[in-house]
C-alpha positions in Angstrom: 21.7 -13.2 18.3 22.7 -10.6 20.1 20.9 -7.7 22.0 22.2 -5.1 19.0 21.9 -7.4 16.6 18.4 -8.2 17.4 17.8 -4.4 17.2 19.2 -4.0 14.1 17.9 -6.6 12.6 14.2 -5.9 13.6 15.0 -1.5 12.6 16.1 -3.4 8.4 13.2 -5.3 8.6 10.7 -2.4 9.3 12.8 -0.6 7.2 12.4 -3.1 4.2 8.5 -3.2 4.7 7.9 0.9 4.9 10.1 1.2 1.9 7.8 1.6 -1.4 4.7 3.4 0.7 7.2 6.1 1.2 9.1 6.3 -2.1 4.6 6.4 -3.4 3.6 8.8 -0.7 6.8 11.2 -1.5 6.5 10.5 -5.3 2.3 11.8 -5.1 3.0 14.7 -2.8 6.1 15.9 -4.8 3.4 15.6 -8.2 0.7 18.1 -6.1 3.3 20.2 -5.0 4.3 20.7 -8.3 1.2 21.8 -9.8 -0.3 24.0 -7.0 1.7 27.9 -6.4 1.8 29.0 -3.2 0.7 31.9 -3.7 -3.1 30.3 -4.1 -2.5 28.3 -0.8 -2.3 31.7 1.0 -4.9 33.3 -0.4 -7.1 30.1 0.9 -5.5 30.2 4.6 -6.4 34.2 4.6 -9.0 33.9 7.8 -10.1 31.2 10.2 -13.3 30.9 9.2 -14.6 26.9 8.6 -14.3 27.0 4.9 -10.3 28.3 5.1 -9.7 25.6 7.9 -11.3 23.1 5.6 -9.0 24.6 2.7 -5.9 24.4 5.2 -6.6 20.8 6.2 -6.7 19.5 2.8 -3.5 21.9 0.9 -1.7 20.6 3.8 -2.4 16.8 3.5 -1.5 17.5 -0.6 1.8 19.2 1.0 3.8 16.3 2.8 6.3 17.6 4.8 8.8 16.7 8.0 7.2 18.2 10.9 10.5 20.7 11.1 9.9 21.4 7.1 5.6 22.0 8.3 7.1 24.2 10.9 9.1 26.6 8.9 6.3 26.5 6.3 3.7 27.6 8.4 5.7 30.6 9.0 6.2 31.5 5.5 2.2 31.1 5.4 1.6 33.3 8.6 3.8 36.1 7.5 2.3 36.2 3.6 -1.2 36.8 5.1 -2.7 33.6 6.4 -4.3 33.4 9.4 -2.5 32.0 12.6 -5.0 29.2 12.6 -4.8 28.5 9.4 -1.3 28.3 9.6 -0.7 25.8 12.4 -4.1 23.9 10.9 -2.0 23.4 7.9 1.1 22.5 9.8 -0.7 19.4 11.2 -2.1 18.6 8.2 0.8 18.1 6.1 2.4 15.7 8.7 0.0 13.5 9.9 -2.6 13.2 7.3 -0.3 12.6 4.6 -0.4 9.7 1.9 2.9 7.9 3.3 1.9 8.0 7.0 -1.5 6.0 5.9 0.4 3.8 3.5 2.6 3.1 6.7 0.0 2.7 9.0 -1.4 0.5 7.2 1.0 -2.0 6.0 2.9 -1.8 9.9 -0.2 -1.8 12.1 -3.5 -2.4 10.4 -6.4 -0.1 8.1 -8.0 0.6 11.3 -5.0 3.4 11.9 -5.2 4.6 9.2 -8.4 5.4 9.7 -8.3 6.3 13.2 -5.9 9.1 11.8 -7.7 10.4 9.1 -10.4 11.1 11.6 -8.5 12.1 14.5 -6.5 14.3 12.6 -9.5 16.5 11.8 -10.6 16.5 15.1 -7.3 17.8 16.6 -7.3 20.8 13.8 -11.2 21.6 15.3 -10.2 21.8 18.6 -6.9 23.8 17.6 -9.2 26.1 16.2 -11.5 26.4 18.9 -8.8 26.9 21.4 -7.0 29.3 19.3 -10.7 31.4 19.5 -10.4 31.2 23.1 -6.9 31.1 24.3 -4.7 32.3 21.6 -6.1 35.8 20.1 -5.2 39.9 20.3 -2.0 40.1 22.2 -0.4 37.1 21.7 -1.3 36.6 18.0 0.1 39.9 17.5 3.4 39.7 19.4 3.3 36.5 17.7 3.4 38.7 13.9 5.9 41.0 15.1 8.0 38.4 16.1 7.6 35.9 13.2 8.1 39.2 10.6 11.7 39.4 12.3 12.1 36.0 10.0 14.7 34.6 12.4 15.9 30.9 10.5 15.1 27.8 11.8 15.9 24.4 10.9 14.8 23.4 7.3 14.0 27.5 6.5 15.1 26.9 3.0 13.5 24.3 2.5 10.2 25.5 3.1 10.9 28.8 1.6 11.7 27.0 -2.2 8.5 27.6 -4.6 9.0 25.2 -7.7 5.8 24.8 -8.6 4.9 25.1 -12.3 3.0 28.2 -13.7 1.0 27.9 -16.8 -2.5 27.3 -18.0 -2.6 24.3 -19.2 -3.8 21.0 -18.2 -3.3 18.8 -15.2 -1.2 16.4 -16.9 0.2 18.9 -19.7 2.1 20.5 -17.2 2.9 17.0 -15.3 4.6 15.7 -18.0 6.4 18.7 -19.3 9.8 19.4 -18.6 9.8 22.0 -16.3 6.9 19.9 -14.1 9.3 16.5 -14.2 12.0 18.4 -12.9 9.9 19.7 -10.3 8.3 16.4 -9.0 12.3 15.6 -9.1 13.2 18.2 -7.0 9.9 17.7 -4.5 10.5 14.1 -4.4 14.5 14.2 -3.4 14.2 17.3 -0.9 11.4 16.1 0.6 13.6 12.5 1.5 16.4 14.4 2.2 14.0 16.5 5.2 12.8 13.0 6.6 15.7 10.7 6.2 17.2 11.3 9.8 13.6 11.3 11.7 13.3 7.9 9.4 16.4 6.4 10.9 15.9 7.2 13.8 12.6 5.9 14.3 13.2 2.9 13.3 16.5 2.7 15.7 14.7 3.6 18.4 11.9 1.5 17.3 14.3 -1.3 16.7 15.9 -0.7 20.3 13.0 -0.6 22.7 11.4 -4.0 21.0 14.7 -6.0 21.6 15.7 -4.4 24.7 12.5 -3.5 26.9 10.7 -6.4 28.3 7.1 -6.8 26.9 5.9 -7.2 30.6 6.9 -4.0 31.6 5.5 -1.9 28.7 2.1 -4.0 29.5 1.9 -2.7 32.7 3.0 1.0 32.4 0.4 1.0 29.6 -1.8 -0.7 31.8 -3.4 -3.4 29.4 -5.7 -5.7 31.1 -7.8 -2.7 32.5 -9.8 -1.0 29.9 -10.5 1.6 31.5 -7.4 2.8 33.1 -5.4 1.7 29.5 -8.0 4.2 27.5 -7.6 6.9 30.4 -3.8 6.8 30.0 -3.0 6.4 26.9 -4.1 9.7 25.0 -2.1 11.2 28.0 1.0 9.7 28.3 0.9 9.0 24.4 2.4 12.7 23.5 4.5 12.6 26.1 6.4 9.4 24.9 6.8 10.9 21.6 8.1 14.4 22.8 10.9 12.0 24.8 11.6 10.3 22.0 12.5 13.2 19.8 11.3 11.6 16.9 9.1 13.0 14.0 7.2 12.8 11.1 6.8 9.2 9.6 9.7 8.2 11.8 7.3 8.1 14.6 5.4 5.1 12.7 7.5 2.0 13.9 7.9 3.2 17.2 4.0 3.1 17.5 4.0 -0.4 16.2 6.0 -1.1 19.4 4.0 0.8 22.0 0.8 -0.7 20.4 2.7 -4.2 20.4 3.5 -3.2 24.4 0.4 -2.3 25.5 -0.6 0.9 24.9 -4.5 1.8 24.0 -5.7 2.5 20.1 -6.4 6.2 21.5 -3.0 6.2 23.0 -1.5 5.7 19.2 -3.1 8.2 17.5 -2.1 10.8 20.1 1.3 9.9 20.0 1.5 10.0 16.3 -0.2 13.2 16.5 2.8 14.8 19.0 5.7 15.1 16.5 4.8 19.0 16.4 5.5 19.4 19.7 8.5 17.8 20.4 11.2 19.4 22.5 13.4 20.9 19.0 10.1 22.5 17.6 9.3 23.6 20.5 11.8 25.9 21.0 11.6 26.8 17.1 8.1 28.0 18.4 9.8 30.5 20.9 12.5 31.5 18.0 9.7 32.0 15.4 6.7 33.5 17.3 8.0 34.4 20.9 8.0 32.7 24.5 4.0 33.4 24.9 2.5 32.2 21.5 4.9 28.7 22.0 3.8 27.7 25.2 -0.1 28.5 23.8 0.9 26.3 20.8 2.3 23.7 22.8 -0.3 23.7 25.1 -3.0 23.8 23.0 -2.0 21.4 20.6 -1.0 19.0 23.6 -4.7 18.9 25.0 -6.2 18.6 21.1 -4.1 15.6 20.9 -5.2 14.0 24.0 -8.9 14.9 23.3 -8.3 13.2 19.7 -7.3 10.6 20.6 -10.1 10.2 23.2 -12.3 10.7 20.8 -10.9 8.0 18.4 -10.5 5.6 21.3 -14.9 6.7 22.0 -15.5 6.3 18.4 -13.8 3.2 17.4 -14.8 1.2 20.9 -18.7 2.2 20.2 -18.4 1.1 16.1 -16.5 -1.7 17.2 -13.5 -1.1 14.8 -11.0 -1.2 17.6 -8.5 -3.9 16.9 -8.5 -6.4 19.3 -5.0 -8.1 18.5 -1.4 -6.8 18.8 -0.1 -8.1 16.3 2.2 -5.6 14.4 4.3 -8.5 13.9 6.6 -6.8 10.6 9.2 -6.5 13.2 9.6 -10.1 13.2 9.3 -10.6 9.4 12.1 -11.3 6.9 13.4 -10.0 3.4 11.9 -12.4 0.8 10.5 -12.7 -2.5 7.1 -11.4 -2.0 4.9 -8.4 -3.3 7.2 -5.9 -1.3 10.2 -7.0 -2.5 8.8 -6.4 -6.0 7.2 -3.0 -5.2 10.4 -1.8 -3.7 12.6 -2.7 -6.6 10.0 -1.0 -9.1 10.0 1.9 -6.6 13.2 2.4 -6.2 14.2 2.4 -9.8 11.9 5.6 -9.9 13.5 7.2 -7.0 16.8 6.6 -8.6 15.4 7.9 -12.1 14.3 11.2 -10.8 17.6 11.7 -7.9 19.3 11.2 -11.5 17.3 14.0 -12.9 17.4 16.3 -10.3 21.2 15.8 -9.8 21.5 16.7 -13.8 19.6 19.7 -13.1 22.1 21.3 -10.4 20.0 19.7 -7.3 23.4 19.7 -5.0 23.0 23.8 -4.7 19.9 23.2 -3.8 20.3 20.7 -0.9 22.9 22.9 0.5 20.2 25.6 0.8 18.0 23.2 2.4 18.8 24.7 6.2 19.6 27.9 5.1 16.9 30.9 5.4 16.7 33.0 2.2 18.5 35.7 1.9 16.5 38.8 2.1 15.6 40.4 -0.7 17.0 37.8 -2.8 15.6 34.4 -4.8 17.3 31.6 -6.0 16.5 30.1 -9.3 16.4 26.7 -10.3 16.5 26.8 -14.0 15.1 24.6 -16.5 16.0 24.3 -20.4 13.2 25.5 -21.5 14.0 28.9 -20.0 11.0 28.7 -17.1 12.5 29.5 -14.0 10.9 28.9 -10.6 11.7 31.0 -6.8 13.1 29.2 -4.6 
């Protein structure tokens, strides 16, 4: 087979196998994003004390997002009256401690990173917080303000500025399964694929690419495997790097770490370099367009050296409990389509995704996607209207 062959073949087969997890982790978050306004996620994120970082951790792993999508949302957060740590607290939390990333996690590289990122994850939003007390206060949080208020658009602007969420008193599943509520778990669940799609493709291209094309021997020795110490040392560091290279983020970044780990590089390593898909170099300069030259390099900074000491600490915690995996064997890149359990799960999934993209297109979704990249226009809401009469801001 040939060399682009080979790639292409091992991108459909990672492809094939991440599948149902996301169609599941997209179909769950679309559900909570339904039922909780944002208006009550602000209210949360209003200070930076430990009980509104706790609240902004866990709103934000309920709000799955693309890291641009996070980005833009945290925005809309900050200038409605959350706290600047609160903010970017809740903008890792809705991309890397998300239900899909786990489900992907698990099924390409093993529980254990899973794990290792629903623990490191925390950690990085402490030491963002702890940096932010230190490093990023007074001046530059306010420049920041005056800058953000501006509400220069971004990429995916409308999309985190759309509100469908369903108002109402009743119950949890009363409003679920209402009409109004299944058209917005439609509209969540579409949008939300349609923010992701390219960083999906991509990462598994790139993915794809670098596993047929770069030789195994040469990723184990810039990773440094054989030496424990040196391979723990360098990873966390050169982990965020890699990913800030590759351009890719969000879930996309998920088969790309199956092939570093597969290479050589330390458990730490991985979970930093899942972690740095806020921080590559397109969000970065969204940083600088949203909050000013100053409060981006802080963000960048800070979040750079959270994600190293994260994944330090993971690499500490997992070595001393003796969790750390001891095989590379993230072999799905290898595997082939056949009649097994994911085969089945993905034929059962994707005859729900293609029931509710049926539902939202009968409800008007095309306007909608259009607005996707477009900010809103000031002083003005778009309705998405529903036939019962309810209609939602967008």
């Amino acid at each position: 087979m040939s060399p682009v062959l080979r790639a292409l073949a091992a991108a459909g087969s990672m492809a094939w196998e991440i599948l149902w997890p996301l169609m599941l982790g997209f179909a769950l978050s679309g559900i909570v994003q339904a039922l909780v306004r944002r208006e009550q996620v602000t209210r949360l994120l209003a200070g930076d004390s430990p009980r509104a970082l706790a609240a902004a951790t866990g709103l934000g792993a309920a709000s799955s997002s693309c890291s641009y999508a996070a980005v833009a949302l945290a925005r809309a957060l900050f200038r409605k009256g959350a706290s600047f740590t609160s903010a970017m607290a809740f903008e890792i939390a809705s991309t890397n401690l998300v239900i899909e990333l786990g489900l992907i996690l698990a099924l390409l590289m093993g529980w254990q990173f899973t794990l290792a990122e629903f623990i490191g994850g925390p950690i990085m939003i402490v030491l963002v917080a702890l940096f932010f007390r230190l490093w990023v206060r007074g001046k530059i949080v306010d420049a920041a303000r005056e800058q953000a208020e501006k509400g220069i658009a971004g990429s995916m602007e409308g999309h985190a500025a759309m509100d469908m969420s369903v108002p109402g008193e009743g119950g949890f599943w009363a409003r679920l399964f209402s009409r109004p509520g299944l058209d917005a778990v439609a509209a969540y669940f579409v949008m939300d694929w349609a923010a992701v799609w390219r960083d999906v493709v991509g990462g598994l291209l790139i993915a794809g690419a670098i596993d047929a094309w770069v030789p195994k021997e040469w990723l184990r020795s810039f990773f440094f495997e054989g030496n424990d110490v040196l391979a723990a040392l360098w990873g966390p560091i050169i982990g965020p790097i890699v990913s800030v290279l590759s351009f890719v983020c969000s879930v996309g970044n998920v088969p790309l770490a199956a092939v570093l780990w597969n290479g050589g590089i330390s458990f730490g390593g991985v979970a930093s370099f899942i972690f740095a898909d806020l921080i590559v170099v397109p969000i970065i300069l969204i940083y600088r367009k949203y909050y000013g030259t100053k409060a981006a390099l802080s963000i960048t900074g800070t979040f750079y050296l959270a994600m190293v000491l994260a994944g330090y600490a993971v690499e500490l915690l997992f070595a001393v409990t003796g969790l750390t995996p001891h095989t590379r064997n993230a072999t799905v890149l290898e595997a082939a389509v056949s009649w097994n359990y994911t085969t089945w799960l993905n034929i059962a999934f994707l005859a729900l995704a293609a029931l509710l993209v049926a539902r939202f297109l009968l409800k008007g979704g095309a306007k909608m996607l259009k607005m996707m990249n477009a900010g809103p226009e000031p002083g003005h809401s778009h309705g998405h209207g529903h036939d019962d009469g309810h209609h939602h801001e967008h």
